[in-house]
Legacy VTK file of the C-alpha trace (Angstrom):
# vtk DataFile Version 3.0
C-alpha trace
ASCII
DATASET POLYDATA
POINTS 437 float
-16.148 -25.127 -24.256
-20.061 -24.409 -24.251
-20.794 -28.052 -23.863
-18.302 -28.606 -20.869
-20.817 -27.826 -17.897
-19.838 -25.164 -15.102
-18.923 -27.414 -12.991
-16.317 -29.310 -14.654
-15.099 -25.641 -15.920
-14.263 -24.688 -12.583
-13.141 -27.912 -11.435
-10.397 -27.802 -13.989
-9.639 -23.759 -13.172
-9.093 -24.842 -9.424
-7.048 -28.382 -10.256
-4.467 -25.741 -12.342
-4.628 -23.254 -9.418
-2.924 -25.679 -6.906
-0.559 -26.889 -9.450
0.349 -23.013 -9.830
0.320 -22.179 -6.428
2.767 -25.584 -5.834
4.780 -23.841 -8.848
4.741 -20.687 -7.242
5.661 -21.329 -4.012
8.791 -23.749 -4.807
10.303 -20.502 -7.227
9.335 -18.226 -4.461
11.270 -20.553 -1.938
14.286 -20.869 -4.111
14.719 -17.092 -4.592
13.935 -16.060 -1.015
16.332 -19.080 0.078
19.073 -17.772 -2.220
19.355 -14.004 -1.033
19.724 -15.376 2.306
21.755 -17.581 1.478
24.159 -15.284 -0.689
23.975 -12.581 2.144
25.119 -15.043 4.809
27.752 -16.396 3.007
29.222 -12.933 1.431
28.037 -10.709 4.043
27.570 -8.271 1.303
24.637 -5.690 1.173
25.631 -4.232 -2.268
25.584 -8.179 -3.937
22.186 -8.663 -2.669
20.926 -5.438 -3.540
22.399 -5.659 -7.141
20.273 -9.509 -6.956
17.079 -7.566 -6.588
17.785 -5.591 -8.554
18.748 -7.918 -11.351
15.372 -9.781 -10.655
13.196 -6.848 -11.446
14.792 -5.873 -14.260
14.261 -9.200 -15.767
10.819 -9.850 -14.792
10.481 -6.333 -16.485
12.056 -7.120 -19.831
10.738 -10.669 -20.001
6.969 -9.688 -20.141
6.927 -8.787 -23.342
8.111 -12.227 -24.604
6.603 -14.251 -22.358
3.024 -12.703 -23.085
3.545 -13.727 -26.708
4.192 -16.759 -25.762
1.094 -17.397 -23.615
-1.418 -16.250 -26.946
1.088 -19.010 -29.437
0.740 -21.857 -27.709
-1.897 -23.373 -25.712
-1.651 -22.468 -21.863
-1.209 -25.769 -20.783
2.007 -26.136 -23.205
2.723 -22.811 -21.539
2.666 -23.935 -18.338
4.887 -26.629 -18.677
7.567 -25.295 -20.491
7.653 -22.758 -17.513
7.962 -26.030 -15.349
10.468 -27.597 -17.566
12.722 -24.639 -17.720
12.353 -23.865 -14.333
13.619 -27.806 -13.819
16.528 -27.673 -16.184
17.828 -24.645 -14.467
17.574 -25.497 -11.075
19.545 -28.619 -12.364
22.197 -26.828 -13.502
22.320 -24.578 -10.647
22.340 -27.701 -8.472
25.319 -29.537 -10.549
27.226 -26.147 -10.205
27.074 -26.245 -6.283
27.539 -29.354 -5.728
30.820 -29.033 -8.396
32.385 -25.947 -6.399
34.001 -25.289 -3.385
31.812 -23.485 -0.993
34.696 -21.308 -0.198
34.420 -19.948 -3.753
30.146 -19.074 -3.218
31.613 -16.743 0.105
33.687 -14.301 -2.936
31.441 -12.026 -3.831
33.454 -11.273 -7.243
33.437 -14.510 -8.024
31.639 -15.830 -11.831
30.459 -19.356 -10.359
28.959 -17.608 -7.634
27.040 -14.959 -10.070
26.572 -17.732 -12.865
25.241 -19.765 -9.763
22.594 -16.886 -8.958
22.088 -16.296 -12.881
20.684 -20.194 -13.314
18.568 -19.920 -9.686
17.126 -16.306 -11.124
16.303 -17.512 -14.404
14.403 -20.806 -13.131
12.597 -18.594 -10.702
11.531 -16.489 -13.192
9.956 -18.489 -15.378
7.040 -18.783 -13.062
6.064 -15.492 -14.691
5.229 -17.503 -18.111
2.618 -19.731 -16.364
1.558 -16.572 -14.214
0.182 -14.727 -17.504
-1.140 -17.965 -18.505
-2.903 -18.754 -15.559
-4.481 -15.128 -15.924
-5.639 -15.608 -19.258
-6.766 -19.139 -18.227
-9.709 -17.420 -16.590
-11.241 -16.071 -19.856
-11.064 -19.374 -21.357
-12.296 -21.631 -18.564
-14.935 -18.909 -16.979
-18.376 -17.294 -18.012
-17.530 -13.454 -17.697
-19.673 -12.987 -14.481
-17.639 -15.233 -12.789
-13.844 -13.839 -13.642
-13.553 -11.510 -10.762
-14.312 -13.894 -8.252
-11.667 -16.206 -10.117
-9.173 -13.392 -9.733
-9.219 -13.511 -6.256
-9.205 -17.122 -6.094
-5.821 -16.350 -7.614
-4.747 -13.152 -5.636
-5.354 -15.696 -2.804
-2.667 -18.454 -4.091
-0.446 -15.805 -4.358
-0.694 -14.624 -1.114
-0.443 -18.140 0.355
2.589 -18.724 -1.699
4.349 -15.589 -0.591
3.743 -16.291 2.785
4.514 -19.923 2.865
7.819 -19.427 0.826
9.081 -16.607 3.117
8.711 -19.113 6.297
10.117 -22.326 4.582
13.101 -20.797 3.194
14.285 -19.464 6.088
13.766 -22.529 7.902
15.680 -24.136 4.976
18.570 -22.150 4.914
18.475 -21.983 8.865
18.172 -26.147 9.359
19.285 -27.831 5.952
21.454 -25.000 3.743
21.331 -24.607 -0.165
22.149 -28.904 -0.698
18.839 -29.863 0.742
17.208 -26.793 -0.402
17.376 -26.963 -4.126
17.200 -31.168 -4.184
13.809 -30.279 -2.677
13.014 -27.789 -5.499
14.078 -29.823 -7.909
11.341 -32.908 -6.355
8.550 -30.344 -6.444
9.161 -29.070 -9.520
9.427 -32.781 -10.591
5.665 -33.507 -9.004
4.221 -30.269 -10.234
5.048 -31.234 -13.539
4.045 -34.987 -13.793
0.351 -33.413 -11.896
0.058 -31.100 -14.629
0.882 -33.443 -17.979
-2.097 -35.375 -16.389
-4.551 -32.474 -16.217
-6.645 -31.790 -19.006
-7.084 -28.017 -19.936
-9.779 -27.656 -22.852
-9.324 -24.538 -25.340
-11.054 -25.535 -28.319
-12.551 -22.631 -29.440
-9.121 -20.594 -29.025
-6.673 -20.096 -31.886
-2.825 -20.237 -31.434
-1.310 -19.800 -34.600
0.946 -22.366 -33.150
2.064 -23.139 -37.081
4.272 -19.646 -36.031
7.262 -19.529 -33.861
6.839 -16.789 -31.395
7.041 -13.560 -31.918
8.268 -10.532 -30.076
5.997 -7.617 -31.385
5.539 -4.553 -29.124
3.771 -2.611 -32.084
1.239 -5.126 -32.488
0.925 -4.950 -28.663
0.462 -1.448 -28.869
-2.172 -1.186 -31.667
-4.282 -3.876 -29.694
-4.022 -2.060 -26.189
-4.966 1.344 -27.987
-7.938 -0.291 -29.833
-9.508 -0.266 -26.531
-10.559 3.492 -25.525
-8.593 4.344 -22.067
-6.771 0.659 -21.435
-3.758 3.009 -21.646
-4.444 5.031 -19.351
-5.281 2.631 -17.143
-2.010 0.859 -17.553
-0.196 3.910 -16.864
-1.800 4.561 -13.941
-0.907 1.486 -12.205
2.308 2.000 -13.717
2.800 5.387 -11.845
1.519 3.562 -8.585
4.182 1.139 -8.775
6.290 4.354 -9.309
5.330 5.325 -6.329
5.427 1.923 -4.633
9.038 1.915 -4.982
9.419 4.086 -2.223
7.975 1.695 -0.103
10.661 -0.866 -1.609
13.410 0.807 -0.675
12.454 2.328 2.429
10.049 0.432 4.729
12.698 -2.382 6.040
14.670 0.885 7.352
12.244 2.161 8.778
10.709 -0.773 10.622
14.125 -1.558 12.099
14.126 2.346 13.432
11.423 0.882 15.789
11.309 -2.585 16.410
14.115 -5.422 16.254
14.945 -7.291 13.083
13.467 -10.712 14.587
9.849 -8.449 15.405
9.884 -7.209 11.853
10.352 -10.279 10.263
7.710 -11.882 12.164
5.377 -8.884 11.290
5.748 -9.390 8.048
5.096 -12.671 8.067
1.794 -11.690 9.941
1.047 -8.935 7.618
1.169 -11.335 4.437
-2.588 -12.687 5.806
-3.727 -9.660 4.761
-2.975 -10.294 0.736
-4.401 -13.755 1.355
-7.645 -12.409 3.226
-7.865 -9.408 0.652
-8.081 -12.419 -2.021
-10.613 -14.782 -0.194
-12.687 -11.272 -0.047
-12.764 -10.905 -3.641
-13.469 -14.695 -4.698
-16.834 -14.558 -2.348
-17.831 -10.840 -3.142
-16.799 -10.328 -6.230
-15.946 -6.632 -7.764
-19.439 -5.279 -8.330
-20.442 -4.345 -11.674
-17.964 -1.825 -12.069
-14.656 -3.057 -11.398
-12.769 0.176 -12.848
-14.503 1.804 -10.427
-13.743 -0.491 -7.639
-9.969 -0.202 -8.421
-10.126 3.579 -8.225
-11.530 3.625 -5.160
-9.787 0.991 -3.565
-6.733 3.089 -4.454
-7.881 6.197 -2.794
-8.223 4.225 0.316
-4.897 2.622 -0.026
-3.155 6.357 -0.399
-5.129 8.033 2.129
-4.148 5.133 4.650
-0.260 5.827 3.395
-0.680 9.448 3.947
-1.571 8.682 7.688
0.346 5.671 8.482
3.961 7.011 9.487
2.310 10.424 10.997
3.745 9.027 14.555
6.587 6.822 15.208
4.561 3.884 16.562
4.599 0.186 15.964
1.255 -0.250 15.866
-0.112 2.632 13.593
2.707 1.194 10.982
1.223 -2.294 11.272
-2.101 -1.257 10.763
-1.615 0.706 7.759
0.658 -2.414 6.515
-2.314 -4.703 7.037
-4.750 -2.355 5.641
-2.430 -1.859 2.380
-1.998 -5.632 1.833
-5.682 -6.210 2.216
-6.389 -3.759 -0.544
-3.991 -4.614 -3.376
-5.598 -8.435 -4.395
-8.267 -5.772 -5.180
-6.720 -3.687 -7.402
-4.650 -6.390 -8.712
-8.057 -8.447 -9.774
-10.079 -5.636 -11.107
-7.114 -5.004 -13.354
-7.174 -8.162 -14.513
-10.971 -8.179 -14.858
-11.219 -5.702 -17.594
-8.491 -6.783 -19.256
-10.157 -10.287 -19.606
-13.288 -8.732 -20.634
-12.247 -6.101 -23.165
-9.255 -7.871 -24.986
-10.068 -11.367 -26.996
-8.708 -14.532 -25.205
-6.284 -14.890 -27.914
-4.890 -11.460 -27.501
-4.349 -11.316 -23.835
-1.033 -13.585 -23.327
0.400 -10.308 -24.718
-1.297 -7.820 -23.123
-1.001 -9.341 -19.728
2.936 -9.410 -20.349
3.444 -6.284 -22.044
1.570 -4.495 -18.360
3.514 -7.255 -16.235
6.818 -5.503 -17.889
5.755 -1.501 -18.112
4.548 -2.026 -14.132
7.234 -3.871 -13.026
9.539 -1.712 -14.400
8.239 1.180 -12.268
9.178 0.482 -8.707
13.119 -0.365 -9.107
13.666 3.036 -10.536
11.954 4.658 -8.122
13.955 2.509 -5.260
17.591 3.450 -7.172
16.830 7.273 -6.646
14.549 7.386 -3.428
17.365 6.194 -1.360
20.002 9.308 -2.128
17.294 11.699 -2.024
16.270 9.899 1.775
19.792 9.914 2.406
21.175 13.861 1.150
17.780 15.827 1.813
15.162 14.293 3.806
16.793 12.658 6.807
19.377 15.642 7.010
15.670 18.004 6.726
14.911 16.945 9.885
17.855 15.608 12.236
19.821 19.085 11.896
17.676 21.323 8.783
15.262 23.638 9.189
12.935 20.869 9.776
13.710 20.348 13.437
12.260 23.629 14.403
9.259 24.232 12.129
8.002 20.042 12.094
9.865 18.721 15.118
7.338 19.811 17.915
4.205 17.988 16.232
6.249 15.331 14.079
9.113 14.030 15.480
13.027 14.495 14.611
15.482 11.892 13.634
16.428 10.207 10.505
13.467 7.642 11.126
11.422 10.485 10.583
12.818 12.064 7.677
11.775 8.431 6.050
8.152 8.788 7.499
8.053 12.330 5.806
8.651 10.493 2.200
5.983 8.026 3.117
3.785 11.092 3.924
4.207 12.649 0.914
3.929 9.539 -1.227
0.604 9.320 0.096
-0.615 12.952 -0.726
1.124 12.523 -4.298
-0.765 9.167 -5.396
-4.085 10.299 -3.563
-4.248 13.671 -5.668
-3.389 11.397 -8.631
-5.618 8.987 -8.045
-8.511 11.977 -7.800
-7.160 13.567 -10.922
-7.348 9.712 -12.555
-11.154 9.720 -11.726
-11.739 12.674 -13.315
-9.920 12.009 -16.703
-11.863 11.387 -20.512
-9.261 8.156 -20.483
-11.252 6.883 -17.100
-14.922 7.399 -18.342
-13.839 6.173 -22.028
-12.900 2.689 -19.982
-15.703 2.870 -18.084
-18.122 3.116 -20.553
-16.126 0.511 -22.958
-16.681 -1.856 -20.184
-20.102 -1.469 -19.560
LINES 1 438
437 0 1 2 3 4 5 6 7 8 9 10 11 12 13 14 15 16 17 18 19 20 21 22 23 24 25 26 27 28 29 30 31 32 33 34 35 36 37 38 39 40 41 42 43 44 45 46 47 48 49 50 51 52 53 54 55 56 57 58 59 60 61 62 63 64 65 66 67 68 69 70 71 72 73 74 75 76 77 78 79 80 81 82 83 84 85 86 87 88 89 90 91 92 93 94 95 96 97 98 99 100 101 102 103 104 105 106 107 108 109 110 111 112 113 114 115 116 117 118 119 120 121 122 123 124 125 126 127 128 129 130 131 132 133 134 135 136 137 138 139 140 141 142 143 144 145 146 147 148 149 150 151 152 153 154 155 156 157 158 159 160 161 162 163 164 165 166 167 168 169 170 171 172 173 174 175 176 177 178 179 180 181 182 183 184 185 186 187 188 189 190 191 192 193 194 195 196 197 198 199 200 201 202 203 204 205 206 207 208 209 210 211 212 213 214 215 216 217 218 219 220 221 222 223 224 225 226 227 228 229 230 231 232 233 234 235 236 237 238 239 240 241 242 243 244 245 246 247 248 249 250 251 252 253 254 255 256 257 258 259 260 261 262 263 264 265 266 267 268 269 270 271 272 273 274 275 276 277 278 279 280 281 282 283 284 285 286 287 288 289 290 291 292 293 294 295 296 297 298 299 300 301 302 303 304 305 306 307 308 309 310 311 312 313 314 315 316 317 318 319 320 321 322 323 324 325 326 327 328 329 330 331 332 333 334 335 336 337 338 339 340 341 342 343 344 345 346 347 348 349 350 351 352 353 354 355 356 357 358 359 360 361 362 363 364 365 366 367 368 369 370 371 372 373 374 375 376 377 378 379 380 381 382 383 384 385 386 387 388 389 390 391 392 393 394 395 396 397 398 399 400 401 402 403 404 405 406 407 408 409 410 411 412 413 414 415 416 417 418 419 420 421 422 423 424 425 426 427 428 429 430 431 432 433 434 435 436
């Protein structure tokens, strides 16, 4: 790799960051395009809330596997068997449909339906394999004061994927319905992988141990993560943030629709996504300084003090802004995670790593977002439309069930902002830090 010049390095790094993003964006497009699609046809809140739901916990207990993975075989293997799979399954989704009555897809008991949303989850989420790879990809390709930029470069993709893929597949479902829209996965997928078989991807000095077939070993991911003095703490801190973040998740659509209408708030969003996109462009030119812990911590005491603020009023425009401000700040956090991981775990050790946090941080949010909702539902909302809470908050914050949900986001805030300060001031935090440097 030393005799490869820069150049040619990053040349490479951006030639698999467009096939990625292409990747990306066709199994964002097919999941989006299939809740709409399943809603529409079953009219059924509960079947596409037990689809999320499904997809998190899968992305949650795949990590661990797919990380392993990622450090057995080379990442360009990697990448392509995430392709591949992706391929076959959208195939077989694809023969289903076209097989079946649609009058059978509008049951929402129905297997073929659920075996039908089984094959479209499972090709989506195979992405995930070439995600960790594509993270890991960075040590390999890049010198190490060039990673953080590369992160964004990659927080950037993602962003333009997200907000691409939300646009296009309602379009798709709108215009040309679920025929047209996976034949059109299944020709990107198609391209992505014939661009990719042609792309060379040097990793000589990396071992594999390809000779093994993959292994699923938390212990060993364990002893490596706790080699490195604090990289658990730091795990578990993001992992409490997406704890927290799961309020957000199962709140936030209700609450925008408590102030503006469903076809404002979905063209918000779509406006809002610019801000992961910009956050990411702001990291590839900047960088993360020369202490990226510290640049995550901070960045996360912005992000709760903003979410502490945001919902104070029942405006629009303070929401929005808060939104934006939150979106701009997590292709941050998200790179200067990834930036110490790359530094302080060996290239062939990080596939692993990468998935094992990928599954303890995904898991976080869709617990929080089963229990948040009763809790909204039973004491919060009730707190202030007809508790206590009407006289002693109502004057200077508002009444209503829309503001029973602002409360929660209030709180949220206060809760990962003392958190975050506690964080700062923990042995775990200056062990990292001082690993690092």
């Amino acid at each position: 790799m030393n005799a490869i010049p820069i150049q040619s390095r990053f040349r490479i790094f951006y030639e698999v960051v467009v096939n990625s993003l292409a990747a990306s964006l066709v199994n964002n497009f097919v999941w989006f395009s299939l809740t709409f699609w399943v809603y529409l046809e079953t009219k059924s809140v509960l079947t596409t809330s037990v689809m999320a739901g499904v997809y998190s916990g899968t992305v949650a207990l795949t990590g661990f596997f797919l990380g392993t993975v990622v450090d057995r075989y080379s990442k360009k293997k990697a990448m392509l068997f995430s392709s591949l799979s992706s391929l076959l399954l959208y195939a077989a989704a694809f023969i289903l449909f076209v097989t079946t009555p649609l009058s059978v897809f509008r049951n929402s008991q129905s297997p073929s339906l659920w075996i039908f949303v089984l094959l479209a989850l499972l090709g989506a989420i195979a992405d995930n394999l070439r995600s960790i790879a594509l993270s890991t990809l960075v040590s390999v390709l890049l010198p190490e004061e060039e990673r953080d930029r590369a992160n964004g470069v990659v927080g950037t993709a993602t962003g333009v994927s997200f907000l691409a893929s939300s646009i296009f597949s309602g379009l798709a479902i709108g215009y040309l319905g679920m025929f047209w829209m996976l034949a059109v996965a299944l020709g990107l997928t198609i391209l992505v992988i014939i661009h990719l078989i042609f792309r060379s991807i040097p990793e000589q000095n990396l071992s594999h141990g390809e000779e093994q077939a993959p292994s699923f070993d938390v212990r060993k991911t364990v002893h490596i993560i706790r080699e490195i003095p604090g990289l658990f703490g730091l795990i578990f801190f993001n992992c409490f943030n997406n704890f927290l973040g799961g309020v957000f998740m199962a709140l936030m659509d209700a609450y925008g629709l408590s102030l503006v209408s469903v076809q404002i708030w979905g063209l918000l969003w779509g406006f809002l996504s610019l801000g992961f996109i910009i956050g990411g462009i702001a990291v590839a030119r900047k960088g993360l300084g020369n202490n990226p812990l510290r640049t995550l911590f901070l960045t996360n005491l912005i992000m709760w003090a903003v979410c502490c603020v945001f919902t104070l009023h029942a405006s629009v425009v303070l929401l929005s802004t808060g939104l934006l401000v939150y979106m701009l700040l997590v292709p941050v956090i998200e790179a200067a995670e990834q930036t110490i991981v790359q530094k302080v775990i060996p290239p062939e050790k990080q596939g692993r790593v990468f998935g094992f946090t990928q599954s303890i941080e995904q898991a976080a949010a869709p617990v929080t977002a089963l229990f948040i909702g009763p809790i909204a539902q039973y004491v919060f909302i009730p707190y202030l439309t007809t508790g206590p809470g009407v006289e002693w908050m109502g004057p200077w914050f508002g009444t209503g069930p829309d503001r029973g949900m602002a409360l929660i986001f209030t709180l949220t805030g206060i809760i990962g902002l003392l958190v975050t300060l506690l964080a700062m001031r923990s042995r775990a935090y200056h062990r990292l830090v001082t690993h690092y440097q």
